[in-house]
N, C-alpha and C positions, 0 to 999 in steps of 0.2 A: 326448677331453681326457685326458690323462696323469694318474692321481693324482698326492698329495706326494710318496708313496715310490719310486714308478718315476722320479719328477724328481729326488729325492737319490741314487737309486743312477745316473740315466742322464742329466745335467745339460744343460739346454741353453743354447749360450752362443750371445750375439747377435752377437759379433762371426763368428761364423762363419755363422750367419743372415745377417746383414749379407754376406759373402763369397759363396754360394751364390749369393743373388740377384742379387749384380754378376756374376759368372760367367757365369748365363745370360741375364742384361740384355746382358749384351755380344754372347752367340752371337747372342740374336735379330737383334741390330744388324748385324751382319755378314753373317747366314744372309737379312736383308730385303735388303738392299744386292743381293747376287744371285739373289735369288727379283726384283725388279725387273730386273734385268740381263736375265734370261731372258724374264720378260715382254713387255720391250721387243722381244727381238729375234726372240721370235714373233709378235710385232706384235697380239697381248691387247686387245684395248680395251673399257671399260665393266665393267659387270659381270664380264666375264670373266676380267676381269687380278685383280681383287680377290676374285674365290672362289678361283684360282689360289693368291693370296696366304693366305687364309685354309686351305686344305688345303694348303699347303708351310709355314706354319706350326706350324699342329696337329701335322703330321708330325715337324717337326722337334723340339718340345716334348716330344711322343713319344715319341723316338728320344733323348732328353736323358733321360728319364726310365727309357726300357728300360736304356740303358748306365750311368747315374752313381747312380739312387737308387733301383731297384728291388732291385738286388744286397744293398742295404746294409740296406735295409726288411727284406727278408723274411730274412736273416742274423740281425738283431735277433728277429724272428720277431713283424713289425710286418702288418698288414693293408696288401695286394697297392699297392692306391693312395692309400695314406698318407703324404703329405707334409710334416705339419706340423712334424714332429722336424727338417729340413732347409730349410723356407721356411716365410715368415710363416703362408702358406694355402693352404688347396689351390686356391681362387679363384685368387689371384695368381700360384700356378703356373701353370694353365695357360693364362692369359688376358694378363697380365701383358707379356707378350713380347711380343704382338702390336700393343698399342697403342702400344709402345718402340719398334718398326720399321716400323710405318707412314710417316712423314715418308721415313725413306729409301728406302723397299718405291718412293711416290710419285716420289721425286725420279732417282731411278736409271733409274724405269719411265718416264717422260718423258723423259728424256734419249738412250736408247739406242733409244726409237722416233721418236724424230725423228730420230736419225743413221740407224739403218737406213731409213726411210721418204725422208728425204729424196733 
């Protein structure tokens, strides 16, 4: 947790908290969409399509996190996996997506295996 004085000299505003999380609410959305696609059209089923889903999401989280906030973390000269100065939590980082794209992770992965299957 940040003292008072590192919050007046380094302020944190919510509307870009706010922003951050829509940003990667959205990737997840879109990154589910074809982590389903692919599932589908390796023809995944049960368990399979859904740990799939779960390591190409963590991955992608990841990969959000090597490129957009680790640069800016440790520039600040912040602790390696510290997210809080840029999202609510660090829970909600990295969990947060996952439950966002599941409905479509689902709907996409059903669709594309029934068209390849059929």
């Amino acid at each position: 947790m940040p003292s008072e004085r590192e919050l007046q000299i380094h302020p944190i505003v919510q509307e870009s908290v706010v922003h951050n999380t829509k940003s990667l609410s959205t990737l997840h959305s879109l990154a589910a969409s074809l982590f389903g696609v692919s599932a589908g059209i390796l023809g995944l089923e049960s368990y399979y399509g859904f740990l799939g889903y779960l390591l190409f999401s963590t991955s992608t989280t990841f990969l959000f996190y090597l490129v957009k906030v680790a640069p800016q973390s440790l520039a600040e000269g912040r602790a390696f996996l510290d997210t809080g100065r840029y999202y609510r939590g660090v829970f909600e980082f990295w969990t947060s997506g996952m439950f966002n794209g599941l409905s479509g992770f689902i709907l996409t992965w059903t669709l594309f295996y029934g068209l390849v299957r059929a």
